[in-house]
N, CA, C and O atoms as a GROMACS GRO file, in nm:
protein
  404
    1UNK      N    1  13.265   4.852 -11.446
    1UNK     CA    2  13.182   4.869 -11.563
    1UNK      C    3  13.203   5.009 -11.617
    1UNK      O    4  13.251   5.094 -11.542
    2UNK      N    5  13.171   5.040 -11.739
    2UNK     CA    6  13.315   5.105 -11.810
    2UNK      C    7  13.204   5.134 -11.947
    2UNK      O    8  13.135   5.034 -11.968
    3UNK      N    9  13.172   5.258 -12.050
    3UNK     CA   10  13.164   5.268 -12.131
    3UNK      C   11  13.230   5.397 -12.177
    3UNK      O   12  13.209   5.508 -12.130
    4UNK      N   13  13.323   5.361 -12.290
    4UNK     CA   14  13.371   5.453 -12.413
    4UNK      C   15  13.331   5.470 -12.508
    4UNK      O   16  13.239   5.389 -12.527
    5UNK      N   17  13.352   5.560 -12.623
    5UNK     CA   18  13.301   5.582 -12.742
    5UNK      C   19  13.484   5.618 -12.822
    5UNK      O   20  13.588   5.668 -12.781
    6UNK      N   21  13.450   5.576 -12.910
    6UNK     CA   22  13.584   5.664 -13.010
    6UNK      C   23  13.510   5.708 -13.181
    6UNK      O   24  13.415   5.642 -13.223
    7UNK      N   25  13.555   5.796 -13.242
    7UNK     CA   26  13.575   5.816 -13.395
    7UNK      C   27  13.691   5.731 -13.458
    7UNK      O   28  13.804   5.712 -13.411
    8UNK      N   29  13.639   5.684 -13.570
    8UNK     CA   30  13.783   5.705 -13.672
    8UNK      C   31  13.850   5.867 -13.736
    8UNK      O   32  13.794   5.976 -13.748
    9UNK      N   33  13.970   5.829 -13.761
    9UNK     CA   34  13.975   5.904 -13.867
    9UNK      C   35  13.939   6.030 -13.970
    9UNK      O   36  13.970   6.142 -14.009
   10UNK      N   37  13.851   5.923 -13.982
   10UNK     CA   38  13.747   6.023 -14.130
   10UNK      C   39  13.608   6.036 -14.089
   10UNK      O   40  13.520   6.092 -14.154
   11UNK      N   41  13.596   5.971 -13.960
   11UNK     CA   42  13.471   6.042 -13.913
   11UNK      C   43  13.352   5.900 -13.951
   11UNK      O   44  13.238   5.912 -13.906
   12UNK      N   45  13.380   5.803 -14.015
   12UNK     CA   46  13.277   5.719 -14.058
   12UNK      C   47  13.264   5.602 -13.951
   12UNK      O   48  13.190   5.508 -13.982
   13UNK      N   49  13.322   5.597 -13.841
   13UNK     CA   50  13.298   5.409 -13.796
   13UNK      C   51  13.334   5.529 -13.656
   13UNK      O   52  13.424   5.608 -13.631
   14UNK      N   53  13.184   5.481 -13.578
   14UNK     CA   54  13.182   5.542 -13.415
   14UNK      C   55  13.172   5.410 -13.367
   14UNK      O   56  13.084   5.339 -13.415
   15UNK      N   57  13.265   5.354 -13.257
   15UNK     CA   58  13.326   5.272 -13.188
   15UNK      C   59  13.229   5.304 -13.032
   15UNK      O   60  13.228   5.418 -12.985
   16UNK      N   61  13.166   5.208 -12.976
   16UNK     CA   62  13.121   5.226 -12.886
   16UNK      C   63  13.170   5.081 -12.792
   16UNK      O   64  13.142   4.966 -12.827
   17UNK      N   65  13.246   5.118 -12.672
   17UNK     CA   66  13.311   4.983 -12.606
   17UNK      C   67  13.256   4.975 -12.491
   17UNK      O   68  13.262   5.073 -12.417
   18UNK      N   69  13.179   4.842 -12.440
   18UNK     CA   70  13.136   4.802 -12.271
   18UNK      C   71  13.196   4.744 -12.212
   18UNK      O   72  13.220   4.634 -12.264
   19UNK      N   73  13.247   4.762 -12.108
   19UNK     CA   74  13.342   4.696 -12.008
   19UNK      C   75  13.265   4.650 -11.925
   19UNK      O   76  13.171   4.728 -11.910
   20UNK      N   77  13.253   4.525 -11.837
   20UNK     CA   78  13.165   4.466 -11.788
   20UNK      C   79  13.080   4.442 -11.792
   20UNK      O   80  13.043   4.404 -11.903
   21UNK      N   81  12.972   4.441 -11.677
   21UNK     CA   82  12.786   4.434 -11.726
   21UNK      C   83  12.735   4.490 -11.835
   21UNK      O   84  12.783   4.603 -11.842
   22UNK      N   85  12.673   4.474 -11.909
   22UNK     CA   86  12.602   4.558 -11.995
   22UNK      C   87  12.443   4.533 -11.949
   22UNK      O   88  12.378   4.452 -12.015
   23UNK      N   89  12.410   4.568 -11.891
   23UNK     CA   90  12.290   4.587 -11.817
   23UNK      C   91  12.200   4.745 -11.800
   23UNK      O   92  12.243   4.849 -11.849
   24UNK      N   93  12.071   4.734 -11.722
   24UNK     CA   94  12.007   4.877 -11.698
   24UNK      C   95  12.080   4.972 -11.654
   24UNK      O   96  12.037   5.085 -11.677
   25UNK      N   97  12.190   4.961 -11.591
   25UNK     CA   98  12.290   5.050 -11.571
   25UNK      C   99  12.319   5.182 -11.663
   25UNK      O  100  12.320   5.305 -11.649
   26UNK      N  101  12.336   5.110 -11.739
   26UNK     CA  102  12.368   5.160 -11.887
   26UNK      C  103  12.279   5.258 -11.978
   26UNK      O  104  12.332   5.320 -12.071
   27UNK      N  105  12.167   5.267 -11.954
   27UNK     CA  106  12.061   5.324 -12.018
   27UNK      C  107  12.092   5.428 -12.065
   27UNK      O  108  12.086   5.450 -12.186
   28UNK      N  109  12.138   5.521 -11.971
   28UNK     CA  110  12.186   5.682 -11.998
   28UNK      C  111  12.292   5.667 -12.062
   28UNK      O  112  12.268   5.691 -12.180
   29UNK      N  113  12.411   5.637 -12.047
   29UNK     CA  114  12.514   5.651 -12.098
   29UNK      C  115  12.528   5.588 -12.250
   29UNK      O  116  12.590   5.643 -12.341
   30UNK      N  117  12.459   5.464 -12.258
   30UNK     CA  118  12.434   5.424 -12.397
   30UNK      C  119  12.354   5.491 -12.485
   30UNK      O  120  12.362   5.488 -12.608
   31UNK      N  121  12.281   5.549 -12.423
   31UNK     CA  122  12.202   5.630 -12.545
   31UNK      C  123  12.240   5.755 -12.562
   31UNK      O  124  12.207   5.819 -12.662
   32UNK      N  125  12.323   5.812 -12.457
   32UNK     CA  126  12.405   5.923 -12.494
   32UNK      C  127  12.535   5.892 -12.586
   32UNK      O  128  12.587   5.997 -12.623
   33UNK      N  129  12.594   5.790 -12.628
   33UNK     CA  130  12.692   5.799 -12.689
   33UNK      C  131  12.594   5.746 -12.811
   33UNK      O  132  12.625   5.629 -12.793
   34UNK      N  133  12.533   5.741 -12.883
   34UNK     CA  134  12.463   5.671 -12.984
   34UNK      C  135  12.402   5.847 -13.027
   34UNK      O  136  12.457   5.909 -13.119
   35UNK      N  137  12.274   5.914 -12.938
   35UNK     CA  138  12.248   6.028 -12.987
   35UNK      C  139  12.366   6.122 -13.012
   35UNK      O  140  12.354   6.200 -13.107
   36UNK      N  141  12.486   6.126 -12.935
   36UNK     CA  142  12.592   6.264 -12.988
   36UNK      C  143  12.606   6.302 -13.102
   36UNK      O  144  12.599   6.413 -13.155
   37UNK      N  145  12.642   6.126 -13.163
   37UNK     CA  146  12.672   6.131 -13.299
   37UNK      C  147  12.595   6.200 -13.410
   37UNK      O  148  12.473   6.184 -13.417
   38UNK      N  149  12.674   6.291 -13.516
   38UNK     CA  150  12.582   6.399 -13.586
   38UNK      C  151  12.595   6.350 -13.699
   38UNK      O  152  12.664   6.249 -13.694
   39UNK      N  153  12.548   6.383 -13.839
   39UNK     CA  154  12.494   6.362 -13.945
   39UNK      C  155  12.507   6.227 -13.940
   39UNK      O  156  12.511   6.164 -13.834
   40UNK      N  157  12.516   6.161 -14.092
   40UNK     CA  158  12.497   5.997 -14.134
   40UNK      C  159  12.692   5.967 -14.118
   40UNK      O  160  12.788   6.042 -14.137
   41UNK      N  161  12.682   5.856 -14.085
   41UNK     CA  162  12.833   5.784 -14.123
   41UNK      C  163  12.804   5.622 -14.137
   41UNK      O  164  12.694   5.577 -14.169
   42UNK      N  165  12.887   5.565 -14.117
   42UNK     CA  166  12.924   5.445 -14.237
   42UNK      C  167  12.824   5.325 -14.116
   42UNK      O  168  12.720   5.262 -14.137
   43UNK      N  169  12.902   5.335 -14.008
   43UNK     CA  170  12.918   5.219 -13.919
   43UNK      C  171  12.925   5.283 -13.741
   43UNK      O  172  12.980   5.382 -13.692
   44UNK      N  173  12.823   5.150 -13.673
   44UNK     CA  174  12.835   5.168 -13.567
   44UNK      C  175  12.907   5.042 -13.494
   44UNK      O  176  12.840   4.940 -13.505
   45UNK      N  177  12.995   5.031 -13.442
   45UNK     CA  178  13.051   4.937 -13.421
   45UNK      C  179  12.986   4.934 -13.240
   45UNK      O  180  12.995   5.026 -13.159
   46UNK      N  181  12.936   4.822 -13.223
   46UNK     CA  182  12.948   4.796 -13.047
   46UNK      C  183  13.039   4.667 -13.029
   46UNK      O  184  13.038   4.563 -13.094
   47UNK      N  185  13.106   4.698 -12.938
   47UNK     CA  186  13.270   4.626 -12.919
   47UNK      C  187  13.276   4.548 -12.792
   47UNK      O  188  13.363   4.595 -12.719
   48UNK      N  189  13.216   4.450 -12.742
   48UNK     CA  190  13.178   4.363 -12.643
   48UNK      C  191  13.271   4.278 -12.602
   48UNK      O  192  13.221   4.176 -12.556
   49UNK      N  193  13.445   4.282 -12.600
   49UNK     CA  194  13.548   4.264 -12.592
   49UNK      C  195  13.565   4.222 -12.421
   49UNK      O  196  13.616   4.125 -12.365
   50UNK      N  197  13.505   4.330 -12.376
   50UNK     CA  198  13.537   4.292 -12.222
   50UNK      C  199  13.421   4.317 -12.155
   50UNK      O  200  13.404   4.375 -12.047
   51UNK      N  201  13.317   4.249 -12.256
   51UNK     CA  202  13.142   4.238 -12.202
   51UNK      C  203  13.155   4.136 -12.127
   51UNK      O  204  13.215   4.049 -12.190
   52UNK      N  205  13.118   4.088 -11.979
   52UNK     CA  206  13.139   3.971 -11.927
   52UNK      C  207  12.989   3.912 -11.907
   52UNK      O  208  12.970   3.790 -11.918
   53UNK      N  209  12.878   4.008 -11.875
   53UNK     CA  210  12.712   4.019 -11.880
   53UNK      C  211  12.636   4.061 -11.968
   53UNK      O  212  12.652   4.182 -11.976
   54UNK      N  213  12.545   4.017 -12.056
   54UNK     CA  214  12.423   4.081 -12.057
   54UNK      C  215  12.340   4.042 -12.054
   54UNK      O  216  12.328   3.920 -12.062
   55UNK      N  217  12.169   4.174 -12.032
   55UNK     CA  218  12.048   4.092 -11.970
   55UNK      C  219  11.949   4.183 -12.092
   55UNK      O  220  11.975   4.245 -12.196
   56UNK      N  221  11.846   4.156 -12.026
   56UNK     CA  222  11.738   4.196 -12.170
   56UNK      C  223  11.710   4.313 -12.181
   56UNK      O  224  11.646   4.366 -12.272
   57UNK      N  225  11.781   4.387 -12.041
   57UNK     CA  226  11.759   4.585 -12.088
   57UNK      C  227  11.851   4.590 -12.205
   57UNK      O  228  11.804   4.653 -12.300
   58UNK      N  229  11.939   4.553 -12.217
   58UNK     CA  230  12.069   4.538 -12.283
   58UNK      C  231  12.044   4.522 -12.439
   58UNK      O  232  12.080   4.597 -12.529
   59UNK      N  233  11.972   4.405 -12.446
   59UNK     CA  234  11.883   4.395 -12.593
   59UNK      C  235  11.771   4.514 -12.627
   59UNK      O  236  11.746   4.545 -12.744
   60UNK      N  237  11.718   4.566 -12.532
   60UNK     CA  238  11.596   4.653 -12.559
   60UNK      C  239  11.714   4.778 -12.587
   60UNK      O  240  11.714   4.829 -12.699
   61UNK      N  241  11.796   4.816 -12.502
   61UNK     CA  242  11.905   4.944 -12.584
   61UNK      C  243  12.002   4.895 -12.753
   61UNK      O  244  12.026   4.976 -12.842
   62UNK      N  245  12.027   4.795 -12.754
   62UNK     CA  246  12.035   4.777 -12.888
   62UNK      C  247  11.933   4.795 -12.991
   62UNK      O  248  11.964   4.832 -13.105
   63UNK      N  249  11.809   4.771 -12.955
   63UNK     CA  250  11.720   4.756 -13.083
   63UNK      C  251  11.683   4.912 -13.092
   63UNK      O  252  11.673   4.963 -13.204
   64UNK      N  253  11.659   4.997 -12.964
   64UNK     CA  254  11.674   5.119 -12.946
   64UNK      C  255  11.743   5.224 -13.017
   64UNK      O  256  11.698   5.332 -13.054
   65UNK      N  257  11.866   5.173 -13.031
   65UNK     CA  258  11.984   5.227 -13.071
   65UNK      C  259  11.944   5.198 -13.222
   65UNK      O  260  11.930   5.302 -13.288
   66UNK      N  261  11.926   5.093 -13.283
   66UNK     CA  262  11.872   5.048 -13.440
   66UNK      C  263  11.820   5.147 -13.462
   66UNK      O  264  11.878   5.237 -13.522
   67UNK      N  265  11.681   5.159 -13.412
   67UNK     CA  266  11.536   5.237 -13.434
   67UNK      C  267  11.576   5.376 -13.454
   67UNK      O  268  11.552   5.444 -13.554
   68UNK      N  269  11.649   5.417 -13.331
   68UNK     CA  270  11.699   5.608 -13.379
   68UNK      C  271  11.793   5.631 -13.468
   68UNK      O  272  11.814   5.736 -13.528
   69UNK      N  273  11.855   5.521 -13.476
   69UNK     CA  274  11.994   5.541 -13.589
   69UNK      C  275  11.954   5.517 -13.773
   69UNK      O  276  12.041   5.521 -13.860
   70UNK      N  277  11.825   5.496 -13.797
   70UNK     CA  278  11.786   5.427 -13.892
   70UNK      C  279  11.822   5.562 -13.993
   70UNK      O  280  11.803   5.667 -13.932
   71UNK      N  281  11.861   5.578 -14.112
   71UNK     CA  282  11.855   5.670 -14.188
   71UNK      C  283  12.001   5.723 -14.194
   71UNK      O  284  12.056   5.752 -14.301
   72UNK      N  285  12.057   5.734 -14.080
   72UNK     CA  286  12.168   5.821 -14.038
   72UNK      C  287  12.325   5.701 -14.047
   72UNK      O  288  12.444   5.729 -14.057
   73UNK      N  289  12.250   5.554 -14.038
   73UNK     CA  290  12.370   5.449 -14.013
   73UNK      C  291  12.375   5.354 -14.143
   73UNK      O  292  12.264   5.325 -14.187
   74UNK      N  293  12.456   5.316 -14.194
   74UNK     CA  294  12.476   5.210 -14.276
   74UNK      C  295  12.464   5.062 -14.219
   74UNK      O  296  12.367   4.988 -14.234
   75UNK      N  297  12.588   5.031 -14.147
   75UNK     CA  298  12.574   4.902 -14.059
   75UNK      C  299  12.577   4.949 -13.913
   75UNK      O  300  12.619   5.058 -13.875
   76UNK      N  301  12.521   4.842 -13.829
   76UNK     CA  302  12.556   4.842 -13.688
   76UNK      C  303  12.639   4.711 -13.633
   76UNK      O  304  12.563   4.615 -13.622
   77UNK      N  305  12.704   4.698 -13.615
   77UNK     CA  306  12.803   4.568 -13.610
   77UNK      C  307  12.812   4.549 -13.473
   77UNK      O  308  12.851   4.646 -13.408
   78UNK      N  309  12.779   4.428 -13.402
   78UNK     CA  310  12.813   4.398 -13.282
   78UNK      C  311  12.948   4.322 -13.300
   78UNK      O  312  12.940   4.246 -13.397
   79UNK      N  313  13.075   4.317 -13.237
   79UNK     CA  314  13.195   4.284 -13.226
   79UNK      C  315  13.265   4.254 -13.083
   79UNK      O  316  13.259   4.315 -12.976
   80UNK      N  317  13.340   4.124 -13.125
   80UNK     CA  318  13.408   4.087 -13.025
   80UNK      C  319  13.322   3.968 -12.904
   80UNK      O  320  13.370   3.935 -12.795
   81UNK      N  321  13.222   3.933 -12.946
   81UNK     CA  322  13.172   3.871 -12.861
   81UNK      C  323  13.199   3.733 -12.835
   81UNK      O  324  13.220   3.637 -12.908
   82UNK      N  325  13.189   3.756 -12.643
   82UNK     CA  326  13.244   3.632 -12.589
   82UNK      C  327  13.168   3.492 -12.644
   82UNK      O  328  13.103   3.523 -12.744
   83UNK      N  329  13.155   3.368 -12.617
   83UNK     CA  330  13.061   3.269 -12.643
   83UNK      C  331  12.943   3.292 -12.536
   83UNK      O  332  12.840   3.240 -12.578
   84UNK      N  333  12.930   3.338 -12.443
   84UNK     CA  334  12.779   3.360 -12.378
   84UNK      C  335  12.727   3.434 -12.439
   84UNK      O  336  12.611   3.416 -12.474
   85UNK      N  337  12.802   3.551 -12.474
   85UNK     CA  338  12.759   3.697 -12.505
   85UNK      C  339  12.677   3.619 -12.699
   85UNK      O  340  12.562   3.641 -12.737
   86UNK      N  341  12.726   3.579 -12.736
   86UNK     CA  342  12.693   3.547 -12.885
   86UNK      C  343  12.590   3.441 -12.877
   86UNK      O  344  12.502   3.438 -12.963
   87UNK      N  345  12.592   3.353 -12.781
   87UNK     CA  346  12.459   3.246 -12.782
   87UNK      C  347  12.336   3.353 -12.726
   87UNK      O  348  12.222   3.335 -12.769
   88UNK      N  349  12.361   3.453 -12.640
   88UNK     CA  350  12.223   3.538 -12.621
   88UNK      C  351  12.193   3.608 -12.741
   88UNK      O  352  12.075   3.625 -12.771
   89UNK      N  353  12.253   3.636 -12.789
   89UNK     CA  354  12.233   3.722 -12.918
   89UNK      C  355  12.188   3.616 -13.037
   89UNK      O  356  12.102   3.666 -13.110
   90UNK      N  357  12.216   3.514 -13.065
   90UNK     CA  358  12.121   3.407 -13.161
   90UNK      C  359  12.039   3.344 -13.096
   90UNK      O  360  11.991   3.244 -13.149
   91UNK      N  361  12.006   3.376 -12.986
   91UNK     CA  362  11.881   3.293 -12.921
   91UNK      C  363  11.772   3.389 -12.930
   91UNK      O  364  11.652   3.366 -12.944
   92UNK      N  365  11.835   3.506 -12.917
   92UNK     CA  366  11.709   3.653 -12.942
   92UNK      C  367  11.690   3.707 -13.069
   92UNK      O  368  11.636   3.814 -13.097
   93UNK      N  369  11.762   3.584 -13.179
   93UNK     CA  370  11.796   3.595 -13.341
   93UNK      C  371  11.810   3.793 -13.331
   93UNK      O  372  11.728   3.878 -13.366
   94UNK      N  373  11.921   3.806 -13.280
   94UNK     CA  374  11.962   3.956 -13.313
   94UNK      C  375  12.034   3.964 -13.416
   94UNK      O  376  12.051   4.068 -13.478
   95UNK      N  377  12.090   3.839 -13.449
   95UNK     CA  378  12.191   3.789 -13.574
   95UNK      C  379  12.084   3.817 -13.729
   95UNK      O  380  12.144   3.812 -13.836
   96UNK      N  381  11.998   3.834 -13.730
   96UNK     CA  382  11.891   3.878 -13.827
   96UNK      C  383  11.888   4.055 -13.834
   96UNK      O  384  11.889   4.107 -13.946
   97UNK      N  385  11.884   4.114 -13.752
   97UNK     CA  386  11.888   4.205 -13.772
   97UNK      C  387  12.043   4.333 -13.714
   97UNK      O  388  12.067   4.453 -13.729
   98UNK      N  389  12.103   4.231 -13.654
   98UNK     CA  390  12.259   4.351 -13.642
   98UNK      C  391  12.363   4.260 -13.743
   98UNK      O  392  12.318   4.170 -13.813
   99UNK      N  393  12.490   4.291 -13.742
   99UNK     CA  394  12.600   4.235 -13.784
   99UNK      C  395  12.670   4.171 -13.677
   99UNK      O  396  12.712   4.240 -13.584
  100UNK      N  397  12.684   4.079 -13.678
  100UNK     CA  398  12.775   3.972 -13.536
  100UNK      C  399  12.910   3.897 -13.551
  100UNK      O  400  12.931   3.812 -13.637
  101UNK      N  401  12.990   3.933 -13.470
  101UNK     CA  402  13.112   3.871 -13.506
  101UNK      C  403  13.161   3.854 -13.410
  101UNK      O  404  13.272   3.800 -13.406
   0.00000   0.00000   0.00000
């Protein structure tokens, strides 16, 4: 279990990637790559590519992540998600309030 962050470019789309569980594990390290980020930019991308778990700490750091980012973010895009990973996420209608793909 594995979390990265990247920039683009121009500074607008912060890339945040989970490798395995995405679980309580995570607490610190997810909210440290979410607070680093300084002034407003475009997009937060979370990249669930090689998410194989998640549980409901997992949802409570997403909505988390919403709540402090409000003002400072344009979209928050969840990406890459497996078919488990995407039926938890419309069963907790997160699809109402993130971007899902």
């Amino acid at each position: 279990m594995s979390l990265s962050t990247s920039t683009s470019a121009d500074g607008q789309i912060v890339t945040i990637e989970i490798k395995g569980k995405f679980d309580f594990n995570f607490v610190q390290d997810f909210r440290s790559a979410y607070s680093s980020i300084e002034g407003a930019i475009d997009v937060i991308v979370v990249d669930l590519r090689e998410t194989e778990y998640m549980d409901s700490s997992a949802l409570g750091m997403l909505l988390n992540m919403q709540k402090s980012m409000t003002g400072r973010v344009n979209k928050i895009k969840i990406a890459n998600c497996k078919p488990q990973i995407k039926k938890i996420l419309q069963i907790s209608r997160f699809d109402k309030k993130f971007d899902i793909d």
